[in-house]
Backbone as JSON, one array per atom type, in Angstrom:
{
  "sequence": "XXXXXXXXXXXXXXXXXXXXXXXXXXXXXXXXXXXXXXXXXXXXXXXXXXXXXXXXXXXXXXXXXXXXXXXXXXXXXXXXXXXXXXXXXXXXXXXXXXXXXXXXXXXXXXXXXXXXXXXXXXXXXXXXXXXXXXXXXXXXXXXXXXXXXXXXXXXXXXXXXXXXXXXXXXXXXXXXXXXXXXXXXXXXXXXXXXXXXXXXXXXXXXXXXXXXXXXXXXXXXXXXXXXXXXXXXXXXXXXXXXXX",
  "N": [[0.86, -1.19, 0.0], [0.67, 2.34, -1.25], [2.47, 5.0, 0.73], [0.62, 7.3, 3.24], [-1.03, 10.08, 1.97], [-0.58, 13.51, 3.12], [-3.22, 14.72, 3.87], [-4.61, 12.65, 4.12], [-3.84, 11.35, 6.34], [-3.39, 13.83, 8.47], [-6.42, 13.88, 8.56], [-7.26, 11.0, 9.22], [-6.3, 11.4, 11.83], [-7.44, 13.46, 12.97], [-10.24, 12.68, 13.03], [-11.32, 11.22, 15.05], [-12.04, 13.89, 16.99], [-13.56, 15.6, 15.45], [-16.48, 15.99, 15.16], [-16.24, 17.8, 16.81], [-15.82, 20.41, 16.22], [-16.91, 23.85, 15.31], [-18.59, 24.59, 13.22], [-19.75, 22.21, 12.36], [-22.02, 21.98, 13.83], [-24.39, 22.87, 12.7], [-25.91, 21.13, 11.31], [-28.65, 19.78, 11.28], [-30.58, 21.72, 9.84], [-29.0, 22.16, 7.6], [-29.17, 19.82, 6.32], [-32.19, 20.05, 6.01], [-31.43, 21.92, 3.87], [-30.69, 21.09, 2.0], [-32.2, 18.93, 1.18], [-34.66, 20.0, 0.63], [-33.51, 21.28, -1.77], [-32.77, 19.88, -3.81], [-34.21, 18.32, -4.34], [-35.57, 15.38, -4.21], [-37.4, 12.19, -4.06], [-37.79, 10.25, -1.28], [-36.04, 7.39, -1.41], [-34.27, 7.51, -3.25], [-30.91, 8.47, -4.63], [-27.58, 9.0, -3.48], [-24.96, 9.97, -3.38], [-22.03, 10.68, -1.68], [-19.63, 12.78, -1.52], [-15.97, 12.52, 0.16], [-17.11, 12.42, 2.65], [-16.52, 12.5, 4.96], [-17.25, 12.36, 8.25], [-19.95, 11.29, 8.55], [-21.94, 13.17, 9.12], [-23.9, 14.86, 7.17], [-24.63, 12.44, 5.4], [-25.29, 10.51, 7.42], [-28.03, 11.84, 8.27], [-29.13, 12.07, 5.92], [-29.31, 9.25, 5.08], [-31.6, 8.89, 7.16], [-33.48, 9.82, 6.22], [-34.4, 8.52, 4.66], [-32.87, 8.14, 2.34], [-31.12, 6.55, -0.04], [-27.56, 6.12, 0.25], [-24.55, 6.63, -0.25], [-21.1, 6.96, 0.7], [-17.75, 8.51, 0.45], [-14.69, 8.37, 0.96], [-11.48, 9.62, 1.32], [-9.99, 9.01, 3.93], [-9.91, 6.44, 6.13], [-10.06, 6.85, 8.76], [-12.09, 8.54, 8.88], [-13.84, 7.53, 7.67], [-14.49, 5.25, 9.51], [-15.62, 6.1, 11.6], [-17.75, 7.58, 10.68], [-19.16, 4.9, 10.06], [-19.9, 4.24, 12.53], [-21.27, 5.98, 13.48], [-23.62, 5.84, 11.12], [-24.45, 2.87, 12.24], [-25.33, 3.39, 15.2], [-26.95, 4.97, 14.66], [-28.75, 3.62, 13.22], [-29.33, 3.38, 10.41], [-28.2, 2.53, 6.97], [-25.59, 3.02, 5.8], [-23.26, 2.78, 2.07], [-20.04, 2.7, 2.35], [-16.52, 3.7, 1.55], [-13.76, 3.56, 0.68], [-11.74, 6.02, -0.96], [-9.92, 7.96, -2.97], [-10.76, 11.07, -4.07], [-10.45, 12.5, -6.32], [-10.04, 9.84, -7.86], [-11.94, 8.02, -8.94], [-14.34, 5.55, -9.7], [-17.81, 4.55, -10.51], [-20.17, 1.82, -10.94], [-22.62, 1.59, -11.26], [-24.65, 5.01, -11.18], [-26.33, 7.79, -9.6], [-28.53, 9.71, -8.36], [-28.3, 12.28, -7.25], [-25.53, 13.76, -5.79], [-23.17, 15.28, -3.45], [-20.7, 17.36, -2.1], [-19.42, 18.44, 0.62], [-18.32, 21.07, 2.48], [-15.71, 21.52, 1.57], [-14.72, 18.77, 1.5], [-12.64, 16.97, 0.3], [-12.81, 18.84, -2.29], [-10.96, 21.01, -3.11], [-8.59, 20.14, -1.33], [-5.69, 19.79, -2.15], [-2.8, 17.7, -2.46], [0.63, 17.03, -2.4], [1.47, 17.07, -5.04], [-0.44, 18.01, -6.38], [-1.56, 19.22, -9.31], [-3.29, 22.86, -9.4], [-5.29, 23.02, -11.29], [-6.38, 21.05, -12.43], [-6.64, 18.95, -10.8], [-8.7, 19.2, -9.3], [-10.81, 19.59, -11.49], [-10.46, 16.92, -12.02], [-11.92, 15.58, -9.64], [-14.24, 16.91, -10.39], [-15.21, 15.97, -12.98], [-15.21, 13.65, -12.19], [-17.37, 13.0, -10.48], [-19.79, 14.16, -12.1], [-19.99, 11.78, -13.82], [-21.14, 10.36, -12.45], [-23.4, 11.3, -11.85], [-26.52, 10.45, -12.76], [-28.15, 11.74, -15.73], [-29.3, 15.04, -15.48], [-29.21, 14.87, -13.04], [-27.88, 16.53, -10.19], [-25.65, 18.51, -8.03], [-24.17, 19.16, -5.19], [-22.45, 21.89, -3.74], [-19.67, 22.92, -1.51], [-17.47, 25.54, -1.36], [-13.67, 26.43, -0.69], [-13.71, 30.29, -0.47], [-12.78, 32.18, -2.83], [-12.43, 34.83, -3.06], [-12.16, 35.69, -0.36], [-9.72, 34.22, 0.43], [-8.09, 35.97, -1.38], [-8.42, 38.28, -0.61], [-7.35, 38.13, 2.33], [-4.31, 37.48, 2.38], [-1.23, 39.05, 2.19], [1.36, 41.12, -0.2], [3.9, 40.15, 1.06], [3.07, 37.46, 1.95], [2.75, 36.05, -0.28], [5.5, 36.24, -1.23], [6.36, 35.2, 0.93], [5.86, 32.43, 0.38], [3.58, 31.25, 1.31], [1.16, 32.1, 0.11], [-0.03, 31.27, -3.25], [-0.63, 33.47, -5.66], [-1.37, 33.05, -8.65], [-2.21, 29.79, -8.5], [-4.0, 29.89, -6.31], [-3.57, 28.95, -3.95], [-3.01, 28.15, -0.41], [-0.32, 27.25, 1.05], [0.17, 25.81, 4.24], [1.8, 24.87, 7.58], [0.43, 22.54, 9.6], [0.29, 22.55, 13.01], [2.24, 20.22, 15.51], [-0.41, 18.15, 16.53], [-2.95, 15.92, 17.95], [-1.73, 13.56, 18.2], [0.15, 13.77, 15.94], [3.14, 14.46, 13.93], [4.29, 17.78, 12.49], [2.51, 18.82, 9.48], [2.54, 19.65, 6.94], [0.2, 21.37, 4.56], [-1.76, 22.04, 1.38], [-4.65, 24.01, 0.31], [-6.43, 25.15, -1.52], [-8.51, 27.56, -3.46], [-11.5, 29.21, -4.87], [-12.41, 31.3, -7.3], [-16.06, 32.48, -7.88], [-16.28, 32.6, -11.19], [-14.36, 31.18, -12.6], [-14.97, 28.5, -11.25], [-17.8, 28.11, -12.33], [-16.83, 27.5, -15.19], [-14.65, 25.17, -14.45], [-16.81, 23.6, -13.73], [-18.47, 23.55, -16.12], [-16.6, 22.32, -18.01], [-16.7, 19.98, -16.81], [-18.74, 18.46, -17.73], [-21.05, 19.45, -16.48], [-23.23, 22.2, -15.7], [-23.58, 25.13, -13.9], [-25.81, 26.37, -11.89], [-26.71, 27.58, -9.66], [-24.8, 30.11, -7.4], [-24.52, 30.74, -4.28], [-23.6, 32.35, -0.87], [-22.02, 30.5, 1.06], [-21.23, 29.8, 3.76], [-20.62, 27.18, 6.18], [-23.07, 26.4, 8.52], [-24.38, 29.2, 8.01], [-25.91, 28.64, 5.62], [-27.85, 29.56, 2.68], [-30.04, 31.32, -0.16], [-28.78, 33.24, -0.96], [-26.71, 36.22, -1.6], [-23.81, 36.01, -2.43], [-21.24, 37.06, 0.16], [-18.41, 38.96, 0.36], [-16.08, 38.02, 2.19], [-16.95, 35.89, 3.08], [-16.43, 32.29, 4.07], [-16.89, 30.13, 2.73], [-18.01, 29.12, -0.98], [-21.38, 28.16, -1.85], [-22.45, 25.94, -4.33], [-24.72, 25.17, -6.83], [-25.22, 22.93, -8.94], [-25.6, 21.17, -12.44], [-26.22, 17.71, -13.91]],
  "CA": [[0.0, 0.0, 0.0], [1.54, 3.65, -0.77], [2.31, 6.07, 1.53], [-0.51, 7.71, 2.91], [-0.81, 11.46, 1.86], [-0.93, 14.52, 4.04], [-4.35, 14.83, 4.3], [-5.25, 11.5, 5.07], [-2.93, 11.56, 7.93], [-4.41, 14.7, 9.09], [-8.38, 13.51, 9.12], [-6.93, 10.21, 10.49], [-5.49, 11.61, 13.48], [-8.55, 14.43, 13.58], [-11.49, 11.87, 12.88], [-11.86, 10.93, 16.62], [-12.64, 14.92, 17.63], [-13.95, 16.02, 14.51], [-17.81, 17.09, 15.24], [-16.08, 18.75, 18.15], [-15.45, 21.73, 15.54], [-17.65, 24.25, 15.79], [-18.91, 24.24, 11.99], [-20.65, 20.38, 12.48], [-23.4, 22.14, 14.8], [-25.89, 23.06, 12.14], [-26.2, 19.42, 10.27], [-29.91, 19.54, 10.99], [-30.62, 22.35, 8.93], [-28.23, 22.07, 6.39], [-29.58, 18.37, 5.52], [-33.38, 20.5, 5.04], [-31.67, 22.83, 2.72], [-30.43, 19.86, 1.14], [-33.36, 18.1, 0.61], [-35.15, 21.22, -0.38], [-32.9, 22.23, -2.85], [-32.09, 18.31, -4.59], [-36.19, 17.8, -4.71], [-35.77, 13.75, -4.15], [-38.29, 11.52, -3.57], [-37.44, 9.2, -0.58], [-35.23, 6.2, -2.15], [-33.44, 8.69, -4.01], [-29.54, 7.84, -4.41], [-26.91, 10.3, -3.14], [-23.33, 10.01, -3.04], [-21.27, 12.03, -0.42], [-17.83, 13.05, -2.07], [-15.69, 13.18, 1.22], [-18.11, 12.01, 3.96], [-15.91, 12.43, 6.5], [-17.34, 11.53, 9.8], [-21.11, 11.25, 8.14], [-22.56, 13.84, 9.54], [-24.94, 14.8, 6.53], [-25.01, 11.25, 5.0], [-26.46, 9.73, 7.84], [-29.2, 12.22, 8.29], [-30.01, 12.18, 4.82], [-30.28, 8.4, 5.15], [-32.53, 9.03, 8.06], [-34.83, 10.58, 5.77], [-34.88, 7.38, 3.43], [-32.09, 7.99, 0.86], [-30.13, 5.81, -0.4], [-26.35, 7.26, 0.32], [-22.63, 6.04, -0.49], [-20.05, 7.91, 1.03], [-16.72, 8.42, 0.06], [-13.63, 9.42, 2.06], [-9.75, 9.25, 1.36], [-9.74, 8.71, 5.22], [-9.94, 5.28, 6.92], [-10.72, 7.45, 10.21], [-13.19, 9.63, 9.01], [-14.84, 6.41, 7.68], [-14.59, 4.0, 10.78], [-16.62, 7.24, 12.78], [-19.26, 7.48, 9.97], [-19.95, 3.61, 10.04], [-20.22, 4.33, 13.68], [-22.44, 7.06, 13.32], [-24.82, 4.85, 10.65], [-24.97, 1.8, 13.02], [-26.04, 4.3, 16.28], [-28.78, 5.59, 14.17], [-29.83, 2.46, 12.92], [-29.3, 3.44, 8.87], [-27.21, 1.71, 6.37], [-24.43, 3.82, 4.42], [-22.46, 1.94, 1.72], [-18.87, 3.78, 2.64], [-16.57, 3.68, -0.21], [-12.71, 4.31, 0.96], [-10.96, 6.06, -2.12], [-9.59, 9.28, -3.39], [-12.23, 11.67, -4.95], [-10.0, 12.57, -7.99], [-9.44, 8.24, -8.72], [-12.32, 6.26, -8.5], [-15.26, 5.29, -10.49], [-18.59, 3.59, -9.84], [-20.82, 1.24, -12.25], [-23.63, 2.78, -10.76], [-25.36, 6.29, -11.46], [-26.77, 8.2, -8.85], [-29.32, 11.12, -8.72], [-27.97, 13.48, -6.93], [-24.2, 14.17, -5.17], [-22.91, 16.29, -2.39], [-19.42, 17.74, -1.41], [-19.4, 19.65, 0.99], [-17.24, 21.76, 3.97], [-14.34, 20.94, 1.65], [-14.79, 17.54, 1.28], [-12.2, 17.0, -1.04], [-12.43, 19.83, -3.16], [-9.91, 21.88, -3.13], [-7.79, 20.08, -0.86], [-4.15, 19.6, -3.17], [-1.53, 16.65, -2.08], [1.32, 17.98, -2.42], [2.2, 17.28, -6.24], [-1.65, 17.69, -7.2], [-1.74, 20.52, -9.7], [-4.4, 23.42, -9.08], [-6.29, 22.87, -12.23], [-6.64, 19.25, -13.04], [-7.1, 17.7, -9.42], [-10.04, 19.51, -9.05], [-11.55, 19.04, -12.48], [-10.95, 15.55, -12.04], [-13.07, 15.36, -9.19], [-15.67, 17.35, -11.13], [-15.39, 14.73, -13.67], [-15.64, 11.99, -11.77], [-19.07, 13.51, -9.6], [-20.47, 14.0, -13.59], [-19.51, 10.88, -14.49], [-21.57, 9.59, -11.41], [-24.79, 11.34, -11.68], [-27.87, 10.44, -14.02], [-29.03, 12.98, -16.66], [-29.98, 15.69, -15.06], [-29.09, 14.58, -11.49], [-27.85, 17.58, -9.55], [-24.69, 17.96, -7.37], [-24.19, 20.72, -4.43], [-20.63, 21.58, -3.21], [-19.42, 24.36, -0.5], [-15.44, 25.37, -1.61], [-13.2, 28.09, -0.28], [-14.12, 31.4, -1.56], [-11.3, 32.6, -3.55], [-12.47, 36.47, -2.8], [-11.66, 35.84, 0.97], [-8.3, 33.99, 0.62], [-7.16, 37.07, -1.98], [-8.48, 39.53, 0.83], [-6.3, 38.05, 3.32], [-3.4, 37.39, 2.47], [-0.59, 40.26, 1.21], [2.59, 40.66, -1.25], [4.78, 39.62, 1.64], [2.69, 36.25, 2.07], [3.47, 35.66, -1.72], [7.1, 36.44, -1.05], [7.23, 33.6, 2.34], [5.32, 30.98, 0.11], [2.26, 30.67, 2.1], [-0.19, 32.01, -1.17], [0.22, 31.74, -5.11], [-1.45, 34.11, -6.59], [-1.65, 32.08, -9.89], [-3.1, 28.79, -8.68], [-5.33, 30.02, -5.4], [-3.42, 27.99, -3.46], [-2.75, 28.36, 0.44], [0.39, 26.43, 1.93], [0.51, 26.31, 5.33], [2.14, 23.6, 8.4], [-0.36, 22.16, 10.74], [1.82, 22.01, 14.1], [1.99, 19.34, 16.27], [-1.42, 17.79, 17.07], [-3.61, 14.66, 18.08], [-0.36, 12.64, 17.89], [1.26, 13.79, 14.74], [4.86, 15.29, 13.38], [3.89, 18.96, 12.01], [1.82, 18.67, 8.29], [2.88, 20.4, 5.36], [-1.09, 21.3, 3.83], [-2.54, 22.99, 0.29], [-5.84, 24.18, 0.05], [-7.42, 25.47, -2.7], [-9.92, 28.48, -2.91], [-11.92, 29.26, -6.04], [-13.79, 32.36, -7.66], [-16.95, 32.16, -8.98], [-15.94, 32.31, -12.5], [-13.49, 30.17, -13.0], [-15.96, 27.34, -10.82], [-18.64, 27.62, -13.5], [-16.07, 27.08, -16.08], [-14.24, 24.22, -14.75], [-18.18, 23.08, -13.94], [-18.7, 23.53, -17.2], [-15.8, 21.48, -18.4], [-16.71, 18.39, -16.39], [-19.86, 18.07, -17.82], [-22.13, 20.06, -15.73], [-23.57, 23.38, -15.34], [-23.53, 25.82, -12.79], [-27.31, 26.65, -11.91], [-26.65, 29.0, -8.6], [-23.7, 30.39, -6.52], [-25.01, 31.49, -3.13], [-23.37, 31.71, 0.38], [-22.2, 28.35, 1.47], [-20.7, 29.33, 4.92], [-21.36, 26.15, 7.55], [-23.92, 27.52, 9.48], [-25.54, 30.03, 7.26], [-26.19, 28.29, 4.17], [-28.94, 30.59, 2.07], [-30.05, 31.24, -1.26], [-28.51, 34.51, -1.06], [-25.41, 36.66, -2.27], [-22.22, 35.66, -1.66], [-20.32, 37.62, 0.64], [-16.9, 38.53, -0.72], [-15.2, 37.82, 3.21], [-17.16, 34.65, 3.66], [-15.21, 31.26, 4.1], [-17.68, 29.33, 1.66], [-19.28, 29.49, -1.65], [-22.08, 27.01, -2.15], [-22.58, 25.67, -5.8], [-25.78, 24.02, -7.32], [-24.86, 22.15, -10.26], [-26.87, 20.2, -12.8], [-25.61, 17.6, -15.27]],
  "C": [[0.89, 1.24, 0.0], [1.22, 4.14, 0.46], [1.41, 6.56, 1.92], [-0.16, 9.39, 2.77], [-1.33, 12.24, 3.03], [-2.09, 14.77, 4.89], [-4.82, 13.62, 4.9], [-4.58, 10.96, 6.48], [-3.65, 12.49, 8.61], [-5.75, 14.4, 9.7], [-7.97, 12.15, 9.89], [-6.7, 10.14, 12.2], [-6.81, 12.99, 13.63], [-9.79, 13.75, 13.69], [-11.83, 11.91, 14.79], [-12.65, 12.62, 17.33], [-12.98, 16.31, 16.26], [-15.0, 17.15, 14.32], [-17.93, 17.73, 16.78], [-16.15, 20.39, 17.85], [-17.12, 22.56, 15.33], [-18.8, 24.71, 14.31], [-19.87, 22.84, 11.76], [-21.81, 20.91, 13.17], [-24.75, 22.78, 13.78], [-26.34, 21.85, 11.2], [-27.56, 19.07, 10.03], [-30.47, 20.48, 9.69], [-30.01, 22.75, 7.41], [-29.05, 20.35, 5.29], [-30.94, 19.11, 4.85], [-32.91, 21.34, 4.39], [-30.84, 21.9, 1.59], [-31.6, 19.09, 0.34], [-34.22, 18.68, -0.17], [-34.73, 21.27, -1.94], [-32.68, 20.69, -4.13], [-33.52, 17.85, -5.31], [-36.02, 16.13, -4.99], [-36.46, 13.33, -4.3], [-37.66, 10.54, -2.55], [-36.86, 7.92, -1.5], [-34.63, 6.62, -2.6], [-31.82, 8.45, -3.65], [-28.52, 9.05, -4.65], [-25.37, 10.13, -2.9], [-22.93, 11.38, -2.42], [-20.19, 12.16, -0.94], [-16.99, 13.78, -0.67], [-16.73, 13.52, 2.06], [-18.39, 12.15, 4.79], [-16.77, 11.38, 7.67], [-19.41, 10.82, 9.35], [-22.28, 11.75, 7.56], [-24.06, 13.9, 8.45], [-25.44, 13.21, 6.1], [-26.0, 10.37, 5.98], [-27.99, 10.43, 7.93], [-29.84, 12.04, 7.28], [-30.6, 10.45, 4.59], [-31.08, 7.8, 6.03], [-33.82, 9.47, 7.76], [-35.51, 9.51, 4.34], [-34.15, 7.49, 2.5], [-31.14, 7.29, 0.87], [-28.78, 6.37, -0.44], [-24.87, 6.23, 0.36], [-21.74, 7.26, -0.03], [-18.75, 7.63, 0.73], [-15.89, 9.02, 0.54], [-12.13, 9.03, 1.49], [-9.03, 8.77, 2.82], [-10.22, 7.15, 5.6], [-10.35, 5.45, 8.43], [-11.38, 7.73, 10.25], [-14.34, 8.15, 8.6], [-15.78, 5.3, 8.53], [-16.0, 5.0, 11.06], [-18.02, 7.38, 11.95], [-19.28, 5.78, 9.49], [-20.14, 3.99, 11.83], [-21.41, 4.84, 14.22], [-24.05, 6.19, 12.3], [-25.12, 3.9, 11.9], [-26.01, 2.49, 14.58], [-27.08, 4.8, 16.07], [-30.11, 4.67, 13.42], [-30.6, 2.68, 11.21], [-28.24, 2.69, 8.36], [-26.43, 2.63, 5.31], [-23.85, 2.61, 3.49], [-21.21, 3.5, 1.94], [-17.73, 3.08, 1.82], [-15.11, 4.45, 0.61], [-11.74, 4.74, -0.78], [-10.47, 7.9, -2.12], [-10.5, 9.72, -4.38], [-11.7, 12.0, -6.64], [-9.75, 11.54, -8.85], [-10.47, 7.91, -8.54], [-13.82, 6.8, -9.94], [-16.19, 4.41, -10.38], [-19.45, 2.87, -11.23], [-22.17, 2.07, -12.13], [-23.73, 4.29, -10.94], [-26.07, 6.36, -10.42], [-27.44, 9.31, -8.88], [-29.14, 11.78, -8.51], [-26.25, 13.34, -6.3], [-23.97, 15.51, -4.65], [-21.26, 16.23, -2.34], [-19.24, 18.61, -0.84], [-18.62, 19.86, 2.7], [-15.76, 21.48, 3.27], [-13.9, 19.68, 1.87], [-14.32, 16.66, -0.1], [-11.82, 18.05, -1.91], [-11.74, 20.86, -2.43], [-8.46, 21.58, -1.85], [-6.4, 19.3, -1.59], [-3.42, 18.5, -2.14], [-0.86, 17.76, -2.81], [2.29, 18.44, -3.81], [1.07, 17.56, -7.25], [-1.38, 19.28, -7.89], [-3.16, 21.24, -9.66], [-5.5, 23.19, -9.96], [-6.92, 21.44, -11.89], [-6.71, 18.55, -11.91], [-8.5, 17.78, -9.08], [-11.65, 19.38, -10.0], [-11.58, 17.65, -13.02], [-11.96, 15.38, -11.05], [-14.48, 15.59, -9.76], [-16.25, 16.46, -12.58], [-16.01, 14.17, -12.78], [-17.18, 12.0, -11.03], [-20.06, 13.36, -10.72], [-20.47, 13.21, -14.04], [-20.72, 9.55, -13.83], [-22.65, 9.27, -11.53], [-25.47, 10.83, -13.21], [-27.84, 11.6, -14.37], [-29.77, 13.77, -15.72], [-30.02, 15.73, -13.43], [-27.99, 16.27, -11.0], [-26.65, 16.99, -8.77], [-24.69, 19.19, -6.71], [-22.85, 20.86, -3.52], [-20.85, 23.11, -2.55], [-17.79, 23.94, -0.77], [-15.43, 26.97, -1.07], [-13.67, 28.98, -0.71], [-12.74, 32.08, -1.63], [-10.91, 34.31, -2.81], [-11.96, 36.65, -1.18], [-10.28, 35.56, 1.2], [-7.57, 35.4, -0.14], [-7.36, 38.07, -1.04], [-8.06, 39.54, 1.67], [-5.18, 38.24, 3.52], [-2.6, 38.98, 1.41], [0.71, 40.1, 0.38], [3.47, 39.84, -0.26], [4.3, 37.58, 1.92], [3.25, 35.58, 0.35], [4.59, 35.27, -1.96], [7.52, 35.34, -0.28], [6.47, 32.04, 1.63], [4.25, 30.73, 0.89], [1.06, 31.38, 1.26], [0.73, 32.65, -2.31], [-0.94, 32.12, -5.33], [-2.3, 33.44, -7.52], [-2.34, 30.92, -9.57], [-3.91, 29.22, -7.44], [-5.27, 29.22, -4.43], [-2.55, 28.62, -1.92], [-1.49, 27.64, 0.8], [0.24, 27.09, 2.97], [1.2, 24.52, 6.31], [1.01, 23.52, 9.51], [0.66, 21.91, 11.85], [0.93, 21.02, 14.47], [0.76, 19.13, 16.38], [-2.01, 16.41, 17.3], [-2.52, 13.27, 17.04], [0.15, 12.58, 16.82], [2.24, 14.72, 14.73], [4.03, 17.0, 12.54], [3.58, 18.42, 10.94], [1.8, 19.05, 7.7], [0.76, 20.03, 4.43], [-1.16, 22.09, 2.96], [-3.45, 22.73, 0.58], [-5.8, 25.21, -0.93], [-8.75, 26.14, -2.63], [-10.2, 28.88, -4.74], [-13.09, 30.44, -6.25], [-14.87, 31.98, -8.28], [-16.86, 31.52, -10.18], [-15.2, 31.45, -13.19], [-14.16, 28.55, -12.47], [-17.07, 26.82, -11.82], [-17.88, 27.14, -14.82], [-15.44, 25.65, -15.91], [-15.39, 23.0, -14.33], [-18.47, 22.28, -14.57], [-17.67, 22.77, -18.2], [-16.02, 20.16, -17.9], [-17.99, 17.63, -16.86], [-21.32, 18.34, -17.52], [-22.62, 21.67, -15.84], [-23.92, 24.2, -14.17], [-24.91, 26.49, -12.24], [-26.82, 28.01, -11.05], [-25.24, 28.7, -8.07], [-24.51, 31.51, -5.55], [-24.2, 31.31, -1.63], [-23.09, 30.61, 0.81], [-21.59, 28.44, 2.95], [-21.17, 28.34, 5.93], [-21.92, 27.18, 8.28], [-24.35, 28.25, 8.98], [-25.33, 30.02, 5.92], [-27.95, 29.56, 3.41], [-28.71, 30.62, 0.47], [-30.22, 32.65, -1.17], [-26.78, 35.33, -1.05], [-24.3, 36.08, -1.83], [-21.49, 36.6, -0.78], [-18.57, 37.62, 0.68], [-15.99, 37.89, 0.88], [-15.44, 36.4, 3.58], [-16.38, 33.37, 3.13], [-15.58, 30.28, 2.34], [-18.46, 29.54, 0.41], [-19.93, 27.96, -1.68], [-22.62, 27.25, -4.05], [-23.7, 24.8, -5.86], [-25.64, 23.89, -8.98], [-25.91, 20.97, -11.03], [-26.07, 19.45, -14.34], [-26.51, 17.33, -16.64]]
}
């Protein structure tokens, strides 16, 4: 088995105190603007891109949908089969990397969201093409017309943060939208060399629109006050509703 990458080290060793973070506390409401917004019918088949710990997946198959989750983690997975069995639903959970895998199956709708995957770079992934493989592979997933709803960095907040001198120490490229930073020490690991990946509008409907899909809305996606309303250029999240 390779190496495991950065990130999956990271959620490994964070899985155990995960929906300790203070972002996991609106899951009820986020699942009804989920359900709202996807228009299902109960049985309705939903893949989770980056699962993590469950959180939405199990609620949503608390509400009768059929749901596969998918994690690059082996931690974040264990905790969401933990989380299904406690609630007395059945996930199929699905360990892989979101930019490699491929299912025989078609699904009606798909979710990624809090950064679940998107936009988080290994450390040789280039900014373009890691991310428009995932967006492949989500398009690749759904049925005609099946719908997909993602929350990614917002590009307009990372460029509002950071300044020329951050450019200068390597901790943001301009050009790809890309954060380095080191996670120190924590929940028993060696410091963590991490990219993330933040994305404008425009360039989201485009590489969307390259995977197969279309970009319906861009509204707000911060955890915790999801809405079908403007984006705020400071906020952490945009939310995307996509349709293939």
């Amino acid at each position: 088995m390779p190496d495991k990458t950065a990130w999956e080290n990271f959620f490994d060793a964070h899985a155990p105190i995960y929906e300790e973070n203070v972002f996991t506390r609106n899951t009820a409401n986020e699942v009804d603007f989920l359900v709202s917004e996807l228009g299902l019918p109960p049985g309705g088949s939903i893949l989770d891109v980056g699962c993590g710990t469950g959180r939405h997946a199990v609620a949503l198959a608390r509400r009768g949908y059929a749901v596969t989750g998918l994690d690059l983690s082996e931690g974040m997975l264990s905790k969401a089969a933990e989380a299904a069995r406690a609630a007395g639903v059945r996930l199929e959970l699905i360990h892989a990397n979101a930019a490699r895998f491929e299912f025989p199956e078609r699904f009606d709708a798909a979710v990624c969201l809090c950064e679940g995957s998107f936009g988080l770079l290994g450390r040789d992934d280039d900014p373009i093409e890691q991310p428009l493989s995932i967006l492949r592979n989500i398009s690749r997933s759904l049925k005609p017309r099946g719908k997909a709803i993602l929350t990614v960095l917002n590009g307009t907040a990372m460029i509002r943060r950071f300044q020329n001198s951050d450019v200068a120490a390597g901790r943001f490229d301009p050009l790809g939208m890309v954060e380095s930073s080191e996670m120190p020490p924590r929940e028993g690991l060696p410091p963590v060399a991490l990219r993330e990946r933040a994305f404008t509008p425009t360039e989201l409907a485009l590489l969307i629109r390259a995977a197969g899909m279309a970009a319906q809305h861009m509204w707000g996606g911060t955890a915790g006050n999801w809405g079908k309303r403007p984006l705020d250029l400071d906020e952490i999240e945009i939310m995307v509703v996509a349709q293939k």
